[in-house]
C-alpha angles and dihedrals in degrees: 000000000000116000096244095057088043082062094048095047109038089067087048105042077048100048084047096048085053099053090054092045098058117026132180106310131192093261089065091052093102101051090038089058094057096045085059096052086237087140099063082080097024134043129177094253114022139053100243121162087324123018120292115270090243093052086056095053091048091044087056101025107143097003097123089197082065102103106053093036088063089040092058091035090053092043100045097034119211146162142239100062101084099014141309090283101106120232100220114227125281105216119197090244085063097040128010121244080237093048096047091046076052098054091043097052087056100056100042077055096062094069 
């Protein structure tokens, strides 16, 4: 390998090994769920569009299936749990599977 490409590669192969290493955890859910406009429909307090966040976490406070029931639920949409009015679906090209554990992880945490 020639010196020049080594330069180029070693950052990148780092700043790869990194991302893997530490993916999205709880503590980002906040900031997660910004950056993917969720709360132009949810907010913490206060039913909005969709339930509040913290309405969610005591709904499901101590239920361990939690978390990948609201995964699925985000992902797919739907409508009937909170009220007639549908969440649309979340695909992984608008919001990581990472990103969206993340997310969920945050707001079971706000209970």
């Amino acid at each position: 390998m020639n010196k020049a490409l080594s330069h180029l590669l070693v950052p990148l192969l780092a700043a790869t090994a990194f991302t893997l290493a530490n993916p999205a955890r709880a503590s980002d859910g906040e900031a997660i769920v910004k950056k993917a406009r969720c709360i132009a429909c949810h907010t913490v307090d206060q039913k909005r569009v969709g339930p509040a966040y913290k309405d969610v976490a005591t709904k499901y406070k101590g239920d361990g299936k939690a978390p990948g029931k609201l995964f699925d639920k985000v992902r797919a949409g739907g409508a009937g749990n909170w009220g007639e009015v549908p969440m649309l679906p979340h695909p992984a090209d608008k919001i990581s599977d990472d990103d969206l554990k993340a997310a969920i992880a945050w707001i079971l945490g706000l209970s």
